[in-house]
C-alpha positions as CSV (number, residue, x, y, z in Angstrom):
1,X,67.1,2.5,104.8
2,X,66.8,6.2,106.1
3,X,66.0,8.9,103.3
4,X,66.1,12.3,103.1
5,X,63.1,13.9,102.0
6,X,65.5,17.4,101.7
7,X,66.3,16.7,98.2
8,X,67.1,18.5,95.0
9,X,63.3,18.1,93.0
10,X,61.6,18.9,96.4
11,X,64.0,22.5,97.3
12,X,62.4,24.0,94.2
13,X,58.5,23.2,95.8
14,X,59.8,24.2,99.3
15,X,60.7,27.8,97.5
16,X,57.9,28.2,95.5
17,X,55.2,27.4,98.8
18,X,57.3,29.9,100.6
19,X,57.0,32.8,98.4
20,X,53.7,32.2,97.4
21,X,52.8,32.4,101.0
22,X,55.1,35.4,101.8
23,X,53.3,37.7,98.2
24,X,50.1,37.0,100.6
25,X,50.8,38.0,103.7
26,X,52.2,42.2,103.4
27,X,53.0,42.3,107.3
28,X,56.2,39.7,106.6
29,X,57.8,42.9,105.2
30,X,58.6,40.8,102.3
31,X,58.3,44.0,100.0
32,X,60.8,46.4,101.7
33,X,61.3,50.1,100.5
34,X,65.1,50.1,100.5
35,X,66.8,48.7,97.1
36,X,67.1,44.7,97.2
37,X,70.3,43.9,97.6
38,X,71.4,41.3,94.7
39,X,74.6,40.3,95.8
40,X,73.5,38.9,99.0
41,X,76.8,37.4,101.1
42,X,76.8,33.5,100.7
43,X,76.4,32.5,104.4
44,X,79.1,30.1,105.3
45,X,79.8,27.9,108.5
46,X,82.9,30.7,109.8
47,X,79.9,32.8,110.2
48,X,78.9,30.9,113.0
49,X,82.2,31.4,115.3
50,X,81.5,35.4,116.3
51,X,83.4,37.1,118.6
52,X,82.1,37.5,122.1
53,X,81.3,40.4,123.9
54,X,83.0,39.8,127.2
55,X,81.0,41.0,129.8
56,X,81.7,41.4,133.6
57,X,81.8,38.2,136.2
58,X,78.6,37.0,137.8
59,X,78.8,36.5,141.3
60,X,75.7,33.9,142.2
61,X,75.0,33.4,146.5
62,X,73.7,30.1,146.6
63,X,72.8,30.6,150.8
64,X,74.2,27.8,152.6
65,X,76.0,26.3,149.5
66,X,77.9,29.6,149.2
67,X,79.0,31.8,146.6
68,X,79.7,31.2,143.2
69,X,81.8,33.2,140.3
70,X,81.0,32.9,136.8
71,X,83.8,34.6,134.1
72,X,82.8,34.8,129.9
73,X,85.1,32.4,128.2
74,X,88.0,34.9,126.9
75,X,89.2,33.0,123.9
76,X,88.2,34.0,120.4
77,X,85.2,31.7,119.6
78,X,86.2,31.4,115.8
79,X,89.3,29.6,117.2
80,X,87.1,26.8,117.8
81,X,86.1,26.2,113.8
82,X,89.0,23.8,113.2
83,X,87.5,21.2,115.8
84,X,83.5,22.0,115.5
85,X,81.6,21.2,112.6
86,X,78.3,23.8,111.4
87,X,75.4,21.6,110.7
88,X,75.3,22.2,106.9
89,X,71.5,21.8,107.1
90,X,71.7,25.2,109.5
91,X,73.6,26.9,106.6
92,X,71.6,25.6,104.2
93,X,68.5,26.9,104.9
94,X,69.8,30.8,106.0
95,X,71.2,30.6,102.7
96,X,67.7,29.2,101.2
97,X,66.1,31.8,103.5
98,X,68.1,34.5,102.0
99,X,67.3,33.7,98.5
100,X,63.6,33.7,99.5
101,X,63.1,37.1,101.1
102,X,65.9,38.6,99.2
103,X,67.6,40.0,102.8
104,X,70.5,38.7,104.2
105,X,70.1,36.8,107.3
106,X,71.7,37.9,110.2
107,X,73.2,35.5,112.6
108,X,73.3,36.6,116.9
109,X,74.5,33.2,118.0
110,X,75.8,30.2,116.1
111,X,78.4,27.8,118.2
112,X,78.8,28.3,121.7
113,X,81.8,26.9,124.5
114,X,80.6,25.2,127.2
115,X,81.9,28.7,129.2
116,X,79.6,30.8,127.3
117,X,77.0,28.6,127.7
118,X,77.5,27.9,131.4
119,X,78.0,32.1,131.6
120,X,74.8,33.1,130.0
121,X,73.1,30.5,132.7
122,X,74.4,32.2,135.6
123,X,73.9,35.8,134.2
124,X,70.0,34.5,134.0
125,X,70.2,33.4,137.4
126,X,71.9,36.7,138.7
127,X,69.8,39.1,136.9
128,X,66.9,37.5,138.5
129,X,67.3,37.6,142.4
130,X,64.1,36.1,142.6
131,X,64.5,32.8,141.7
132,X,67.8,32.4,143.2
133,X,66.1,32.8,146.5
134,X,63.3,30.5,145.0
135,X,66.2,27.8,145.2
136,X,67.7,29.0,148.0
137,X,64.5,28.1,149.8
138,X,64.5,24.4,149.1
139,X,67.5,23.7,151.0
140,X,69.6,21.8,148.4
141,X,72.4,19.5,150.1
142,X,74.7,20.0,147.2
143,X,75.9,22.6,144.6
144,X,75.0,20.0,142.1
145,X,71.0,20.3,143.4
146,X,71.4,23.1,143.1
147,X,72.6,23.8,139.8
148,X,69.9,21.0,138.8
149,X,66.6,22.4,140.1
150,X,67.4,25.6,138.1
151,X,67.2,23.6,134.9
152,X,63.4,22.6,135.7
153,X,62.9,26.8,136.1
154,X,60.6,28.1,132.8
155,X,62.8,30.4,130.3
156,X,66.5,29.4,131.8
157,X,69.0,28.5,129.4
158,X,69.8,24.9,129.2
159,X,73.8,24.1,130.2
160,X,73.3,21.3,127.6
161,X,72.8,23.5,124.5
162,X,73.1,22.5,121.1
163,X,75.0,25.8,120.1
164,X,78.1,23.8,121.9
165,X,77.5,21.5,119.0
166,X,77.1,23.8,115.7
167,X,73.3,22.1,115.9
168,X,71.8,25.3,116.7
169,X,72.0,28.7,115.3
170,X,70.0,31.8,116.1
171,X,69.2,34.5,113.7
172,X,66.9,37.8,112.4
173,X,66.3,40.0,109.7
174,X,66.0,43.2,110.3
175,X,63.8,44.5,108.9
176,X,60.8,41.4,109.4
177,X,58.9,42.1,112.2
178,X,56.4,38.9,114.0
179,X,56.0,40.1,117.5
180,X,52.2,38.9,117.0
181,X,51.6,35.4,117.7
182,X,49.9,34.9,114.1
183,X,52.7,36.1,112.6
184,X,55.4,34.4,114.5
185,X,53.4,30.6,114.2
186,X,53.0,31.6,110.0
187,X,56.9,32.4,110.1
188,X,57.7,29.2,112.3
189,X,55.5,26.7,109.6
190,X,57.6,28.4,106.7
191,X,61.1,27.7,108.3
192,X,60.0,24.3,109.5
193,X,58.8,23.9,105.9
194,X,62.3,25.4,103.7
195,X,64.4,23.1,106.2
196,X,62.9,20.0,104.7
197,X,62.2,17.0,106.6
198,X,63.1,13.2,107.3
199,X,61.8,9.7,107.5
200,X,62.4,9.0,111.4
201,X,62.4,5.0,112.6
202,X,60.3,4.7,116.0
203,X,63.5,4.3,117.8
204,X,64.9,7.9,116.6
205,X,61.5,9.4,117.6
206,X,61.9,8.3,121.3
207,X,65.6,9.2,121.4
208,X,64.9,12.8,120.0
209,X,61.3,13.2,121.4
210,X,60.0,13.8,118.3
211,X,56.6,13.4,117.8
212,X,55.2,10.8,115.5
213,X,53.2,13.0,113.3
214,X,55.9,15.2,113.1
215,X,58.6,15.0,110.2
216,X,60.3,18.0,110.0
217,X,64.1,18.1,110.5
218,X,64.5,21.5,112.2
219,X,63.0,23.1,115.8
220,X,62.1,26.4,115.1
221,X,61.3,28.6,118.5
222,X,60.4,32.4,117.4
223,X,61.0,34.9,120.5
224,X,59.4,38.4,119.7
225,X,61.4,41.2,120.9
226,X,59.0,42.3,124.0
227,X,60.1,38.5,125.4
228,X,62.3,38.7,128.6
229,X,64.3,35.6,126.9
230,X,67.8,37.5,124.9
231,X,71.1,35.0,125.5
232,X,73.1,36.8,123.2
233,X,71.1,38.5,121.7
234,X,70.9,42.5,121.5
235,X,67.9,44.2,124.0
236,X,64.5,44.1,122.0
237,X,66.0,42.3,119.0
238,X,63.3,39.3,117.8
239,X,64.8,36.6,116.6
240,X,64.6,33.1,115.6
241,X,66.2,30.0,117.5
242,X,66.7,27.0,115.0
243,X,67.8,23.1,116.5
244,X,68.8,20.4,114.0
245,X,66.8,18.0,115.8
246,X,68.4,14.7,114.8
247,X,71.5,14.9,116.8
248,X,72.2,14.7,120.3
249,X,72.5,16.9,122.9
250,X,75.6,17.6,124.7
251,X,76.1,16.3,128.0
252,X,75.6,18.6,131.2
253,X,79.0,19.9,132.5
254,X,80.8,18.4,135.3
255,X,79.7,20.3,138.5
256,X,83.2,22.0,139.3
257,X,82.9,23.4,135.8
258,X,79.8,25.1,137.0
259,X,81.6,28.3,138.6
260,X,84.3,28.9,141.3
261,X,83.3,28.7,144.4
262,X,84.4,31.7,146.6
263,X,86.9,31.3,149.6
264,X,86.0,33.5,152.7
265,X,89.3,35.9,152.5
266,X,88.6,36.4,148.6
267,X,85.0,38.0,150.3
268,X,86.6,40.3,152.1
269,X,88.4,42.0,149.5
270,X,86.5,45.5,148.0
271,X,85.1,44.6,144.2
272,X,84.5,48.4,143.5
273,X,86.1,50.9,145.2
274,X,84.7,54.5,146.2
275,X,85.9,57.0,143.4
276,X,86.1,54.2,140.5
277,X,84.3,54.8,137.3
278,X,81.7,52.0,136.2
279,X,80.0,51.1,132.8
280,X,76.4,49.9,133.5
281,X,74.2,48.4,131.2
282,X,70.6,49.6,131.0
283,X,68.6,48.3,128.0
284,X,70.6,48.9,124.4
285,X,73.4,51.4,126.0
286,X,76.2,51.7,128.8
287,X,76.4,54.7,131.0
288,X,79.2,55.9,133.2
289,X,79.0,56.0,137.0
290,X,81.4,57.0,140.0
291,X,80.7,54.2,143.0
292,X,80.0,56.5,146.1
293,X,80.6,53.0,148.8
294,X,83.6,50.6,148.5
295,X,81.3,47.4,147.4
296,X,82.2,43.9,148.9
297,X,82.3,40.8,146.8
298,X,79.4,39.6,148.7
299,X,77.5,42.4,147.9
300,X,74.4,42.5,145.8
301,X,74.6,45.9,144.5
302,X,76.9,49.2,144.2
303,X,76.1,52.6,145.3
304,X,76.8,55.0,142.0
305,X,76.3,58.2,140.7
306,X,75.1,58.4,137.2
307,X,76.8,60.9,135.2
308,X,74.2,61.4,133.0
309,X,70.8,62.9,134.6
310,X,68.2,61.1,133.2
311,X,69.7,57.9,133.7
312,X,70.3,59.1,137.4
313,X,66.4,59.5,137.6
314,X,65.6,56.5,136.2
315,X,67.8,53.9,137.7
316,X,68.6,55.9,140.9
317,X,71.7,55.1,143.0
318,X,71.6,51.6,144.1
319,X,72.5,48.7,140.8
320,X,72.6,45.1,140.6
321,X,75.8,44.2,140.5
322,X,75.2,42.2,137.5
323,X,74.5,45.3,135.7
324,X,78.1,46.4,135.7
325,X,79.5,46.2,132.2
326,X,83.1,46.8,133.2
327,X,85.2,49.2,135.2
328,X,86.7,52.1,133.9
329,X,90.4,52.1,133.4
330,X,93.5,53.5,132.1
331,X,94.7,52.4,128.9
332,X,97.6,50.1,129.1
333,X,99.7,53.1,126.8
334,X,98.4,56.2,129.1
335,X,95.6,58.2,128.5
336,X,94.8,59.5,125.1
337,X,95.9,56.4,123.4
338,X,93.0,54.6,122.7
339,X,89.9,54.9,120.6
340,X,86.6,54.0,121.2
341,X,83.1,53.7,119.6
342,X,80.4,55.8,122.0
343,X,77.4,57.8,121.6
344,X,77.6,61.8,122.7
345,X,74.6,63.8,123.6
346,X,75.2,67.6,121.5
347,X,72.3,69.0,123.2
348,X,69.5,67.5,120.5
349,X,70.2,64.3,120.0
350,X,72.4,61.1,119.9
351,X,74.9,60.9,117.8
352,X,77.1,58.2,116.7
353,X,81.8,58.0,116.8
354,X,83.7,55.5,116.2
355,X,87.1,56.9,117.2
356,X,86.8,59.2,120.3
357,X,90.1,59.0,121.7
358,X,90.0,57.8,125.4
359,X,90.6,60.4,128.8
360,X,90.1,60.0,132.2
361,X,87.4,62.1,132.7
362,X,86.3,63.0,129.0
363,X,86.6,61.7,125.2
364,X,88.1,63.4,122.7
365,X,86.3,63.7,119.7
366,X,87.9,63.8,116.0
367,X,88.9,67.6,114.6
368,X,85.8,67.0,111.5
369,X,83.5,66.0,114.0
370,X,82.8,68.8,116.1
371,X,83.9,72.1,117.1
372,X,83.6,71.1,120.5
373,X,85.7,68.0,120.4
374,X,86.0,67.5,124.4
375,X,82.7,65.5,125.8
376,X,82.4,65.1,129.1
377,X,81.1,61.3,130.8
378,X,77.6,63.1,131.5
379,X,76.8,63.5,128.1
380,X,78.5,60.3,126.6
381,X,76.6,56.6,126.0
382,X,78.0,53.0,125.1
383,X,76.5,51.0,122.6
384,X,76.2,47.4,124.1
385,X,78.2,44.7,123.8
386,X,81.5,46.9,123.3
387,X,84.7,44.9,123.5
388,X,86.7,45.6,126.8
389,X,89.9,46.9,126.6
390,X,91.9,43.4,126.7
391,X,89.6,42.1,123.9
392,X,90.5,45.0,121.1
């Protein structure tokens, strides 16, 4: 009979190695200078169904296979709680992990569609021209090769994740910092350790590809923040990725699933037109552009001018299209009628409003905010992963 070694009378040792281990080593950041927080938030499994950020279509050429679109699922993730199940083992141990470093445990990615998953694939793919034409180069007969061979690439996200599950969940604290490899493999053992472990038969062990010396029921990858490997996570955040290992994967997607395959007149249509305003992405914030050359769908990259100078010098005027955030537009109710969170540059520094009501060539900032309440696009920023428009 299969046991559970993840029991009641062993949770207590589990806690006690843990924080032993954690008084000892002062670069965990165990001992944090802001007041402990005592009513820490129970974590619970509808904490796992966030709210995407919807981001713009990828547009993958595949050479001779042709070219593929790629759209972020736009349905409400939490939706999905009434038919997916949380591993309770996952909430378990942020919970236990909570207790322990007396921080809340912040979750970036818990479930996952098949979309999103499939989505942040092809936004790996298209913000890396380089291996596309790696794959290119082998001549693939079919899409489905295709899509294949990119699996066997180092650092791509798998299309059979177990976030489409609930057997996955990544997460950080804020303010714990392990970008050194000592740190990260001390962090690792610890979470390995508070998620218990399992007595597995032989036959589990070869279905699983577990090891046989290796007992513990939880995966524990730890990607520091200078690591060119984010999903959804935020630029430069390090964070932990945690698999519940005794549990299958999902099965790889049917291969018309796998994008929308482009039709020649769709090609010839313009996907940004000269005199449109773009949000593009560049590290932790969005800044606005005008498009100077009507862009084909074929195209690679879009011809801008950054509003703000800085950014202008550092990016210059030619960006991957898959750095386009989204296209600026007019509100659905007229200009002046919505609100939105931004950044805006008052000649010092950055500062932060969450309700600058929208115009076509300016924000409006709120009447206690500023004397100067009209800021102009060249002195305005995006934090990342705002909603669009459709998704407020």
């Amino acid at each position: 009979m299969i046991t559970y070694n993840r029991i009641q009378r062993h949770k207590q040792l589990h806690i006690s190695v843990l924080v032993l281990l954690c008084l000892q080593l002062p670069f965990l950041s165990c001992a944090h200078t802001d007041p402990v927080n005592k009513e820490l938030p129970t974590i619970i499994p509808e904490m796992f169904f966030h709210p995407l950020p919807l981001r713009d279509d990828v547009i993958i050429n595949a050479g001779e296979l042709g070219r593929y679109r790629f759209s972020e699922d736009t349905t409400r993730t939490y939706d999905a709680s009434r038919d997916i199940s949380i591993r309770p083992e996952l909430v378990d141990l942020l919970n236990e992990l909570q207790a322990i470093f007396k921080h809340p445990m912040l979750i970036t990615s818990g479930y996952r569609s098949q979309q999103h998953q499939i989505y942040l694939w092809a936004k790996w793919l298209g913000d890396r021209p380089e291996k596309v034409r790696a794959l290119n180069k082998k001549n693939y007969a079919t899409w489905a090769e295709w899509v294949n061979a990119s699996q066997d690439m180092p650092g791509c996200p798998s299309l059979r994740s177990k976030h489409q599950t609930g057997d996955a969940v990544n997460f950080y604290r804020a303010t714990l910092d392990f970008d050194s490899v000592k740190q990260r493999k001390l962090l690792i053992g610890l979470i390995r350790e508070a998620g218990g472990t399992r007595d597995y038969t032989p036959e589990e062990r070869i279905q699983f590809g577990i090891p046989d010396d290796d007992n513990y029921l939880l995966g524990v990858i730890g990607h520091p923040s200078n690591e060119d490997i984010k999903e959804d996570e935020a630029p430069q955040r390090a964070y932990f990725h945690v698999v519940y290992r005794h549990s299958a994967s999902p099965t790889m997607p049917n291969i018309d699933r796998i994008g929308k395959r482009l039709t020649p007149d769709k090609e010839d249509k313009n996907l940004y037109t000269r005199g449109e305003i773009l949000l593009i992405e560049d590290g932790a914030y969005g800044y606005f552009a005008e498009v100077m050359k009507d862009t084909q769908l074929n195209d690679s990259e879009v011809t801008v001018r950054f509003f703000v100078k800085e950014i202008a010098k550092k990016l210059g005027d030619k960006i991957s299209i898959n750095a386009v955030v989204t296209k600026r537009e007019k509100p659905e109710n007229g200009w002046g009628t919505q609100k939105d969170l931004l950044q805006y540059f008052n000649g010092k520094t950055w500062i932060l409003s969450k309700d600058a009501s929208v115009f076509e060539d300016h924000y409006l900032l709120p009447k206690s905010v500023n004397s100067e309440r009209k800021i102009f696009l060249n002195k305005v920023r995006i934090p990342d992963f705002q909603p669009k428009k459709e998704d407020q």
